[in-house]
DRENNUTI-350714 format. One record per residue: y, x, z of N, C-alpha, C in turn. Coordinates in pm, whole numbers, plus 50000, padded with zeros to 5 digits. Layout:
<pts>
YXZYXZYXZ...
</pts>
This chain:
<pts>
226202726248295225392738248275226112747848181225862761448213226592769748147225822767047956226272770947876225802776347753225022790147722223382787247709223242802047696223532803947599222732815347540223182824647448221792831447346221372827047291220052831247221220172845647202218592855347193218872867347201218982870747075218962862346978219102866446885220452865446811221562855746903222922860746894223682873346893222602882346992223052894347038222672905646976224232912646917223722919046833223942935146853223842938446966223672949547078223672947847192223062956347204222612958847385223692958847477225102958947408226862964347473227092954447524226432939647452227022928047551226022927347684225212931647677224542928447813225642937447905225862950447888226482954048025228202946048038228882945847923230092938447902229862922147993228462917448010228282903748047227922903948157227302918048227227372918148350228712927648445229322934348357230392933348400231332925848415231322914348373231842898948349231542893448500230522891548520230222886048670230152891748748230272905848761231162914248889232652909548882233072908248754234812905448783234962892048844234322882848801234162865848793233712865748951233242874449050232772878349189234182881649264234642893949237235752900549229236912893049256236792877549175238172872149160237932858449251236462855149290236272842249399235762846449472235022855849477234482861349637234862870849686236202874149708236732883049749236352885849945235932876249970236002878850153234682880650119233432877750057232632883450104232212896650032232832899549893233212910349870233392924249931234512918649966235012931050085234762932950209233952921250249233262922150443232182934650388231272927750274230072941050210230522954850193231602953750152232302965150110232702972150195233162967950276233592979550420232302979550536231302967850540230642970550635229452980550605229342984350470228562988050391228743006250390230133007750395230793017550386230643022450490230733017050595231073020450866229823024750832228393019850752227183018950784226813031550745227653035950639226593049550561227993064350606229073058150581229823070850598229583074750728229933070250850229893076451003228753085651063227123076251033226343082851042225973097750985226573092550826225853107750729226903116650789228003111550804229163125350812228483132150993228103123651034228313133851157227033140451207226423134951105224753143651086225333155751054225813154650900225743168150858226923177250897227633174651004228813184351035228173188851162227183179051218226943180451371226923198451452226543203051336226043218351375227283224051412228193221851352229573226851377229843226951516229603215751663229163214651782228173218551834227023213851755225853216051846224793229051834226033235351730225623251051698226773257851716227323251451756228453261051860228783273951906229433283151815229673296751899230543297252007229743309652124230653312852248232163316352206232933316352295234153321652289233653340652300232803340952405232953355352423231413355852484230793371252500229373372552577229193384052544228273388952662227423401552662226403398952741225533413152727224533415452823224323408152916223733399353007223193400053162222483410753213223423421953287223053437253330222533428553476221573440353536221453437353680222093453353751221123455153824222033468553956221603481253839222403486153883222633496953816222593504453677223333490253606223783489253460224933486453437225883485253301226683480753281226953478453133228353476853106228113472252935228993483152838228453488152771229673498852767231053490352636232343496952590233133494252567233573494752412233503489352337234193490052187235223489352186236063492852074237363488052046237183483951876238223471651881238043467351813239303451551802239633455451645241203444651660241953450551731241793463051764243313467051842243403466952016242183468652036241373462952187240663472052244239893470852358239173472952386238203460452447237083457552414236423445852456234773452752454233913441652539232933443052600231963442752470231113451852472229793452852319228693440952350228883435752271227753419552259226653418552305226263431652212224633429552149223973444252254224733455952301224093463552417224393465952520223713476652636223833479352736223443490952771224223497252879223583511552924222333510552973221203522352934219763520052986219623519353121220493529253158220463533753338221553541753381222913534153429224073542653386224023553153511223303550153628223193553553765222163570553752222023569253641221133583453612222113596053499223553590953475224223595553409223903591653247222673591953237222383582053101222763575753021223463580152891224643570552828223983567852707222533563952728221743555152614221973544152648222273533652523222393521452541221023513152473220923505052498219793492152444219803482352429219493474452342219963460652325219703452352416220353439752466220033429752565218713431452577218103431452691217133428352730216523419152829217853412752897217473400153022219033390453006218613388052849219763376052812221253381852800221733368252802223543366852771223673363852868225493363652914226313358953046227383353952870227423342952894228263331752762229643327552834230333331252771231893323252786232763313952702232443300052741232553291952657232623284252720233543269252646234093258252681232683248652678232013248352611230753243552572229473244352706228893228852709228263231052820227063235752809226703229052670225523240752614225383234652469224823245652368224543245052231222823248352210222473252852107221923256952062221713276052054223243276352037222963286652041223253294952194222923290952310223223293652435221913288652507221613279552471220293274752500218823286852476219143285752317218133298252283218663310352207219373315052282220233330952268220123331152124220983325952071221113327851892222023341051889221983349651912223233356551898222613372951857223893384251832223203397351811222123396351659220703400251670220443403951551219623381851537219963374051596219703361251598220963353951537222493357251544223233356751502222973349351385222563346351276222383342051176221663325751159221243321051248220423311851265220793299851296222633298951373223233286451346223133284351204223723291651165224063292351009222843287250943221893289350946220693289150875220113275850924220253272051050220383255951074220233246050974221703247650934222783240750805222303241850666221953255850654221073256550554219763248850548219273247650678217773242450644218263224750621219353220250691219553210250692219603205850486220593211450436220713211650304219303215950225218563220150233216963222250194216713208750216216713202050321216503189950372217053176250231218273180550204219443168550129218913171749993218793186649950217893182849848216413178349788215813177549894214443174649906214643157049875215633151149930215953138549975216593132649854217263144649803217873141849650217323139149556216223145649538214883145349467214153136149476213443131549587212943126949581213313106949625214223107049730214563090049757215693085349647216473093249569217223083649455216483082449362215223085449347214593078649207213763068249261213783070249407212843054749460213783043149455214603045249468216113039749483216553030949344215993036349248216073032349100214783025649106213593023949168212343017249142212143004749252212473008249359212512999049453213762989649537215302994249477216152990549487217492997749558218382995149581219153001449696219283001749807219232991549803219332980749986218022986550045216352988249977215132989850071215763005850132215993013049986215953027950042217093029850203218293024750107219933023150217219163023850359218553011850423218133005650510217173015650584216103017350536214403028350538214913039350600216113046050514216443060150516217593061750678218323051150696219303054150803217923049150923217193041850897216603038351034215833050051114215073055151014214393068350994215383076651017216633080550972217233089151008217863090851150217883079251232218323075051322217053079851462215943078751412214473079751502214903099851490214973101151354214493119451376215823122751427217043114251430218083121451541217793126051681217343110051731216623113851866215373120751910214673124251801213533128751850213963145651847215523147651758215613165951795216253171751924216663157152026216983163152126216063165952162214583162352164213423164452250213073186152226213553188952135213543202552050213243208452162212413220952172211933229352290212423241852257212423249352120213103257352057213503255451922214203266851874214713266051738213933262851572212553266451579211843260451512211823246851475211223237251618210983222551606212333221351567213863221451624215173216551558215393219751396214643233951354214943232751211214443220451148212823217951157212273211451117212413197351137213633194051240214223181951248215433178751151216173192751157217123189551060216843186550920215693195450862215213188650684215203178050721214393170250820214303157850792215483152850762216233153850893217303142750888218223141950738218503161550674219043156750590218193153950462217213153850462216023142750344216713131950326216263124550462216723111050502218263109050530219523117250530220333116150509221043115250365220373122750269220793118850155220253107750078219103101050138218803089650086219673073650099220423078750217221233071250252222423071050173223443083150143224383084450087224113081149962222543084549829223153083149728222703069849696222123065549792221753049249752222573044649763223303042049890224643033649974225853035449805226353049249778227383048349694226903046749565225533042049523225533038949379225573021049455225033015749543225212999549555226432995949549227233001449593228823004749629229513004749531229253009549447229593007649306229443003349194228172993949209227642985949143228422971849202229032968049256229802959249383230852953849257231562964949210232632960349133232542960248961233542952748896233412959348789234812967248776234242973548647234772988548543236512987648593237062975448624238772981848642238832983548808237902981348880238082980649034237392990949110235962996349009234953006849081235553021649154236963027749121237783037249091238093033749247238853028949252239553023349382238613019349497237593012249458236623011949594235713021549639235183028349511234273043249521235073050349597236913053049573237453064549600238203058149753238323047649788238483043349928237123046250021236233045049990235173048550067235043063250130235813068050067235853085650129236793083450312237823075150287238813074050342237793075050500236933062850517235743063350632235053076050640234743081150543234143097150525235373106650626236283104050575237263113750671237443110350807237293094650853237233093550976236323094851039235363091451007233873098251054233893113051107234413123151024235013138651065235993139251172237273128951182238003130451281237133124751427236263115951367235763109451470234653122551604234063130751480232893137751544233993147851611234843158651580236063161051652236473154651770236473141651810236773133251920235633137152000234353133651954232833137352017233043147252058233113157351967232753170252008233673176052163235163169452135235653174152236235063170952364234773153852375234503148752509233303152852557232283155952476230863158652479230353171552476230393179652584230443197152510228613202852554227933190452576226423190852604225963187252444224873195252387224353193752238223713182952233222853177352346222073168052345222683150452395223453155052429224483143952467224833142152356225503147952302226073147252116224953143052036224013146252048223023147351914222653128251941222533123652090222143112252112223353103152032224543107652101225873098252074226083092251901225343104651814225323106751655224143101251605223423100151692222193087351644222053075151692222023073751762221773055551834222733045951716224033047851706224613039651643223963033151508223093042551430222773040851359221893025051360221593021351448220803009251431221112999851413222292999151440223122985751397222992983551236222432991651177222192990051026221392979950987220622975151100219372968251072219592956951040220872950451107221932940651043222202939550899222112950450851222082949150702220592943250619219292941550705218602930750653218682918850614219732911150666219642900550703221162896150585222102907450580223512906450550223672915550439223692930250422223652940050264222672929850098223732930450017222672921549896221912940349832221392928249751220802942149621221662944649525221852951449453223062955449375222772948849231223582938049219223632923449123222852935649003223822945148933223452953548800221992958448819221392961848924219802963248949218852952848947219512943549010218202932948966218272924248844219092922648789219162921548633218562930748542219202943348539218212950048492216822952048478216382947548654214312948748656214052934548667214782923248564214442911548559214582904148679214702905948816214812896448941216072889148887216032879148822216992871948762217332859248880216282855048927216162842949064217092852149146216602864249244217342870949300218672870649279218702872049158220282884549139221212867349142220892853849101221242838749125221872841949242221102836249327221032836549465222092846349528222012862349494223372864649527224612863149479224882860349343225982858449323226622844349380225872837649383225922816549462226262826049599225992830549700226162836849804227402841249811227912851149690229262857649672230142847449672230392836749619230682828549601231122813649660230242811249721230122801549792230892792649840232072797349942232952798850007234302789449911234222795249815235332792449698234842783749590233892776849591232882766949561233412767549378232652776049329232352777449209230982777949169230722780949005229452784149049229402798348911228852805548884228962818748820227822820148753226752811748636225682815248633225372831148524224212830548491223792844948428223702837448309224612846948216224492845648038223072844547959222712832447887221082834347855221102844947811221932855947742221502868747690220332877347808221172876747898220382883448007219272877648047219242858848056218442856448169216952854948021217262862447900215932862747773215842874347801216332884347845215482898847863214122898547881213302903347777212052908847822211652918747900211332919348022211012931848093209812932248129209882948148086207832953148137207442950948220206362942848268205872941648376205372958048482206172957848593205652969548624205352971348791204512975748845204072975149002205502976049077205552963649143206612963949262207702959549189207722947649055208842948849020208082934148993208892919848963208462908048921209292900248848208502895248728209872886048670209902869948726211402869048718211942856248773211372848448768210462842748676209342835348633208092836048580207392824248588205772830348526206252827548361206932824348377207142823548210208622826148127208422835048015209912836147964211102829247915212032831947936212772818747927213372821547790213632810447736214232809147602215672802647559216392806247475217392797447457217192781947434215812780547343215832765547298214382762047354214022750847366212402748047427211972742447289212562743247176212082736347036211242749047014212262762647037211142776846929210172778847026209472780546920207852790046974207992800947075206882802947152206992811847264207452823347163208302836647248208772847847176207632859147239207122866647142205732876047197206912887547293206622889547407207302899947476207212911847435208842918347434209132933947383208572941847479207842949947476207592961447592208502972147531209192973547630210762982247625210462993247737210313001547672210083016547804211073017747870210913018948007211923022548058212673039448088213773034548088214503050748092214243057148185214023068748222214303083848271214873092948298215083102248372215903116948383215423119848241214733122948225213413128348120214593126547973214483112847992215443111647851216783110647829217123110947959218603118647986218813130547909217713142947960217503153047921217413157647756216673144047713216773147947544217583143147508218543134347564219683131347478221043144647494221173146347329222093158647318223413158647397224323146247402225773144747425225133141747608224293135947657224163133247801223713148447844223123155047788222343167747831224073174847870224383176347767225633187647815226323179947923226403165847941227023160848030226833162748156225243161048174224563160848298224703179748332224933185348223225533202048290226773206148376227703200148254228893199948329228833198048525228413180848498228663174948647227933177448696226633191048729225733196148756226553204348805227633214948782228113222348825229413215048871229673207148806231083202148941230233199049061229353189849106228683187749230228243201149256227813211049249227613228049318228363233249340229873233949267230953239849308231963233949436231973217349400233213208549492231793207649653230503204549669229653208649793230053222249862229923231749758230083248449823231343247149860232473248949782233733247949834234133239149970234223227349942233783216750010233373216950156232303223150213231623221150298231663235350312232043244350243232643258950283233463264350369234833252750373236083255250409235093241650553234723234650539234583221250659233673227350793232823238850736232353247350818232423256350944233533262150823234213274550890235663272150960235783261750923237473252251017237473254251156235863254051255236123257151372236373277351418236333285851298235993298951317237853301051262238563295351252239683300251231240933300751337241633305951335242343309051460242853294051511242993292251633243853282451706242243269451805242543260351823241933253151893240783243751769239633250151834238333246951710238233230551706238433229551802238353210151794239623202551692240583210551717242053202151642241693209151469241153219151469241243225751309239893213551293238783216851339237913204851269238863191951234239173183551354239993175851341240943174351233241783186851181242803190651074241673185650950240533193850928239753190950824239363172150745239343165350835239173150550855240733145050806241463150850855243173142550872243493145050750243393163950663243353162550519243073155850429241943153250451241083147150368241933131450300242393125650431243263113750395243893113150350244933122850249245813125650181245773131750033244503133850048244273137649975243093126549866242363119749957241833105049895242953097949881244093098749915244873089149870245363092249721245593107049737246003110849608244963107549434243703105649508242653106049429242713088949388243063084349483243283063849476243883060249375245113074549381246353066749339246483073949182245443079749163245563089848981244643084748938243273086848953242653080748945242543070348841242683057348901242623043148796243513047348731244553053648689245883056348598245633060448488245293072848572245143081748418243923086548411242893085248491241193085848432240893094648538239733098648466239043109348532239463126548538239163128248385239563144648378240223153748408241703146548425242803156348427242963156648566242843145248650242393147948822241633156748902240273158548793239053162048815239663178848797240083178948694240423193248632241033198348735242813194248788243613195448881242833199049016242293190649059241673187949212240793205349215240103207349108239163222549126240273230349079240893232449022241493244748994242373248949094243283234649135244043238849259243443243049380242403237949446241343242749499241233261749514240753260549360240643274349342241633279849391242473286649319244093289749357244363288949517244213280849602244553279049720243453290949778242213285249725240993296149814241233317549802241443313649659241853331249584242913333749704244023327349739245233333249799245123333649948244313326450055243853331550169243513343050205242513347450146242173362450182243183375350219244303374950152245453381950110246333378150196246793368150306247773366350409247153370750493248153382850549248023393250622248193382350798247273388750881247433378951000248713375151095249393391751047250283392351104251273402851048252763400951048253973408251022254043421351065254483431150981254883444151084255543442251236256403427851182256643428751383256293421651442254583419551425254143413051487254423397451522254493394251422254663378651384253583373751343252503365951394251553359351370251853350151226250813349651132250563340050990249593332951022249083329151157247933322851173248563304251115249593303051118249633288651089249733292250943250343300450881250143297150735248903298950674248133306850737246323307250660245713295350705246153289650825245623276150835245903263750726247463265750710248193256850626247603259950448247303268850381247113271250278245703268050270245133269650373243313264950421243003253050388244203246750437243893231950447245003225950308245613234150258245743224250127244373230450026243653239150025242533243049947241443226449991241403226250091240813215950140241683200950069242383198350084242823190849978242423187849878242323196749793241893197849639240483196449673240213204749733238333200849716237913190749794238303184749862237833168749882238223156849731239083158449705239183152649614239223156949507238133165749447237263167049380235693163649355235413167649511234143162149571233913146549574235323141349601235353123749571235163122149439236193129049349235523129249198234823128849128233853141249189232603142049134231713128749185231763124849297230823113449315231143102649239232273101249189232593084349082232563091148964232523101648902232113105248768230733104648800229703109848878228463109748830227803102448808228883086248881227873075048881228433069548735229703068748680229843067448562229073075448455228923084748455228513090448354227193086548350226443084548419224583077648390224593061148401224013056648297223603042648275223073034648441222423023548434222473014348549220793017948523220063023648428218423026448407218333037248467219033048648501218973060748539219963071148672220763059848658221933067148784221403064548879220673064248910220223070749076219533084149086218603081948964218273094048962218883105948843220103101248799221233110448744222213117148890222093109948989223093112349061222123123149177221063116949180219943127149244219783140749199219873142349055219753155148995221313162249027222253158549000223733164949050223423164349202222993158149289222923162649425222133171649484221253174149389220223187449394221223195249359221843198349270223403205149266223673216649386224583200949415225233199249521225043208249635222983206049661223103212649804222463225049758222153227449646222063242849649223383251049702224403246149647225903250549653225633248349784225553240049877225963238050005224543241750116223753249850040222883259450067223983272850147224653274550040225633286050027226763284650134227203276250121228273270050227228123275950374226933271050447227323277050615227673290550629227653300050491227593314550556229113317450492229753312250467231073313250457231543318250546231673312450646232543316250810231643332550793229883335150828229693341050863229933356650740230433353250606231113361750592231653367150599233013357150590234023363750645234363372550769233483374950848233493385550948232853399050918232103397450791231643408850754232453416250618232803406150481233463408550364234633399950381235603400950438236743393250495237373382550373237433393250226238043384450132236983376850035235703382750074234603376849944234593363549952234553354250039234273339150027235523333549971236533333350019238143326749879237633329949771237723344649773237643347349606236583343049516235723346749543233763341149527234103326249497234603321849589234253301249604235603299849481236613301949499238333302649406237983302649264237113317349207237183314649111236343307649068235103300849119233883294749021234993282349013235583279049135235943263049107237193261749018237743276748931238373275748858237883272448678237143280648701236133277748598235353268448573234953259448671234503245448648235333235748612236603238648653237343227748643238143230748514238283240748468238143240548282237263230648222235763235548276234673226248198234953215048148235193212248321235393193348319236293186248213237393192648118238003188348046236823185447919235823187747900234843183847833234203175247821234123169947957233433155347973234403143647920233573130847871234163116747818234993113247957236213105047872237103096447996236333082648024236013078148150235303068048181236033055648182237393059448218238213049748270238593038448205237983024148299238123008248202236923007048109236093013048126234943011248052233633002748131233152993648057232042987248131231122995848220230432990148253229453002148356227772998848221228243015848195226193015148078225243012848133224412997848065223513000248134221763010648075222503010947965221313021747907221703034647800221063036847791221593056847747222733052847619221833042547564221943036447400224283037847428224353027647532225513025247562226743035347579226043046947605226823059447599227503066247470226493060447379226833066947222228673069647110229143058047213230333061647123231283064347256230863070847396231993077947480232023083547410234033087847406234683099047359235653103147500235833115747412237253123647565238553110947591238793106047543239843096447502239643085247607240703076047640240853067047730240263059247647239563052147694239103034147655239753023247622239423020147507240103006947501239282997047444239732983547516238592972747514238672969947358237482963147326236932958847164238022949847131238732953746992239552941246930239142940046798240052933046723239312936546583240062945346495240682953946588241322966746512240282975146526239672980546649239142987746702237742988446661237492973446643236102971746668235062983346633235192986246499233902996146425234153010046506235563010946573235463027946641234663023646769234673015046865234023012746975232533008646982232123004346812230772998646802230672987046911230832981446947230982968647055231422955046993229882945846997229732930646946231092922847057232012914146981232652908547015232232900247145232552896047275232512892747400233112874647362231502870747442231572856747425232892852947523233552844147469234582838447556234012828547692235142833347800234742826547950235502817347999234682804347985235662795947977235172783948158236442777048178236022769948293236112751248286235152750648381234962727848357234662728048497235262714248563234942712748664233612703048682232832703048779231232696848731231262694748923231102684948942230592679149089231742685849197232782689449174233862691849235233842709149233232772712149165232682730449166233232733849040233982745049021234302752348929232972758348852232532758348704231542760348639232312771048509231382781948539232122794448458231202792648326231682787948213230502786648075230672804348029229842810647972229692819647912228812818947798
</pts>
């Protein structure tokens, strides 16, 4: 039997997360296959679906190549010029050209559409002319949707677990996929899309806080920031769709059904070990780590520090036992601490988390807008709309790699900093490459090429911001720390679909507009604490001595600057042919 640990050994709260970061590593280092089966199947489950929800519009809001009027006898369309052209006017028509009559009027018996596309949304129900605005606004409603979802399923997520929400939210999201092909007009589809992205972000911020609760403090960097890698194929993937599939409803089916295979994750996804320790499921949180394990026949138990936590009894939450457990059965029962539990709320009054939760409040609004700015508008830029989406996805991989590989090195900040500013810089200088040479030499590949290193930087920033936000809030509050930055997020990416549709109206305002905020944020970010190698907090308390400075583990040089009770030693005995981890 392991050695507990009386709570009255413990002489801060630092060893509890130091001790459960102990048995993520002690996981880490014998359960590596089932580790990583969770880890990637966990990852196919949440990245593919969410990504091709929320890009879907990019297809299934599809602009024509070209269109006008449907004239009948004795009409026609009259002629603009325009780009150096002469081409057919969109949005009118002659009233009665057969009467000499050279009043025109807006469509009045539809479009004639020219397009690769067998049908969209916006061909279906004439989005176009003074409707024009309403793909766009799609996307928007969809993001109304992600923050609604932000709000409200990551703090259920913190009360009822990861795995219920993870699970709830893709199945559900999977039903309101199919039910928007049933859409009769553009209304019922808006009101499909909030849903989905409600229920799409319930998925994402549950899935990547379990995801990261998976590892400990020297490994979370590397698996948080590999998980994008599926995020990008998911994008190349809907690109593949989109090409073969040029029917909306064919697509919209192909982007939901899969989703059910999630349901597999009843039976197979655990609860995230740092959550049920925390709300006392101490039996539970056993059971999975013996599970993690298994295989490599050890055994990993929980430090009595932890398994003496007093926790409040609270609806929907149960302790491991009807009775508290103690280090010794000689002392007297111990009267239970009622320990409030943490909050956004007290996020908010804490001074050093408040400015924190600002900062990464505006990195998640800036790296979304940017972000999903440029991922938007990828099919509205010159050359073949399927391969530039496609381009958008293939970036991305090079740019998570870059984030893999700095990252665990050298921390957070100076990545974080880099990733937005360069960003910026790339976005400012688009606007300004002229399309073409006095002699007529096309720049369409270099505005593509400078497009897509802006895209660079802001994916991996956007990866950034998601493994800082979950660092920066304790294991009592990061779900719904990460909920409040994703409310962020989709305000910014509120902003996002009308990018493209700017740029046809203020050609240079969206670079410049999106360039400089994300220059200026990414100053900020040099403000925030370095996370890197640091246990994962599990309560606000634990935050108190981050500094900007890299981490370094408790010695007894250090000790009084880190405030951190010396770490019981982990030692091993072999007991019935199993490896037995004493703590």
């Amino acid at each position: 039997m392991a050695t507990r640990l009386s709570q009255s050994s413990v002489s801060s709260n630092a060893v509890y997360i130091t001790e459960v970061d102990t048995i993520l590593r002690a996981i880490s280092n014998n359960g590596k296959r089932w580790l990583y089966t969770t880890y990637f199947a966990l990852c196919a489950a949440y990245c593919f679906p969410c990504a091709w929800h929320m890009f879907a519009i990019t297809f299934v809001g599809g602009l024509p190549d070209d269109y006008h009027c449907r004239v009948g006898a004795n009409q026609s369309i009259p002629q603009i010029y325009k780009d150096g052209k002469w081409t057919n006017d969109k949005c009118r028509m002659y009233k009665n050209e057969s009467s000499g009559d050279n009043q025109t009027i807006p469509c009045n018996n539809g479009w004639v559409y020219y397009t690769d596309y067998q049908s969209t949304i916006v061909t279906e129900w004439d989005l176009v002319c003074d409707r024009d605005y309403l793909p766009q606004m799609a996307q928007t409603i969809f993001v109304v949707g992600t923050l609604i979802g932000a709000g409200s399923l990551s703090p259920l997520a913190d009360w009822l677990g990861r795995k219920k929400v993870h699970i709830g939210s893709q199945m559900a999201m999977a039903i309101v996929g199919i039910i928007t092909i049933s859409s009769t007009n553009y209304v019922m589809f808006a009101v499909m899309r909030v849903i989905t992205g409600a229920l799409q972000q319930g998925v994402v911020l549950s899935t990547t806080v379990l995801l990261f609760e998976l590892f400990p403090a020297e490994k979370r960097a590397h698996a948080n920031l590999s998980t994008w890698l599926l995020w990008s194929l998911g994008i190349i993937s809907l690109a593949t769709f989109g090409y073969f599939v040029r029917n909306w409803k064919y697509l919209q089916l192909l982007i939901s059904v899969p989703a059910f295979l999630d349901l597999i994750g009843i039976w197979f996804f655990p609860e995230s070990i740092p959550w049920l320790i925390a709300h006392g499921e101490i039996d539970e949180a056993q059971k999975t780590i013996d599970k993690a394990v298994e295989k490599a026949r050890v055994k990993i138990p929980i430090p009595g520090s932890l398994l003496d936590l007093d926790v409040l009894e609270k609806p929907g939450l149960r302790k491991s036992s009807d009775t508290v457990r103690h280090s010794s059965t000689d002392d007297p029962p111990a009267q239970p601490t009622e320990e409030k539990r943490e909050t956004l709320w007290d996020v908010m009054k804490h001074p050093r988390l408040r400015w924190y939760s600002l900062i990464m409040c505006l990195m998640w609004f800036n790296s979304s807008m940017a972000y999903y700015g440029i991922s938007l508008s990828a099919t509205s830029l010159v050359g073949n709309r399927y391969l530039n989406f496609g381009l958008v996805g293939v970036m991305e991989i090079p740019s998570y790699i870059f984030t893999v590989t700095t990252a665990p090195r050298i921390g957070r900040r100076i990545p974080s900093c880099i990733s937005q500013v360069g960003g910026g810089i790339a976005l400012i200088i688009v606007p300004f490459i002229p399309k073409t040479l006095a002699d007529g030499t096309s720049l369409a590949p270099l505005i593509v090429t400078v497009t897509m290193v802006g895209m660079f930087f802001e994916a991996s920033a956007f990866a950034l911001a998601f493994l800082y936000g979950q660092e920066i809030y304790p294991t009592s509050t990061r779900n719904s720390g990460m909920g409040l930055s994703s409310v962020w997020a989709r305000i910014g990416g509120m902003l996002a679909p009308f990018a493209g549709y700017m740029v046809t109206k203020i050609y240079w305002f969206p670079g410049v507009f999106l360039g400089s905020i994300s220059i200026i944020i990414g100053l900020l970010v040099l403000y925030l604490p370095e996370p890197l190698g640091r246990p994962i907090p599990q309560k606000i308390a634990d935050m108190d001595s981050w500094t900007r400075q890299r981490y370094r583990p408790p010695t007894d040089d250090n000790m009084a600057d880190e405030q951190l009770p010396a770490l019981p030693e982990v030692q091993e005995h072999e007991a019935d042919g199993r490896t037995n981890f004493v703590i």
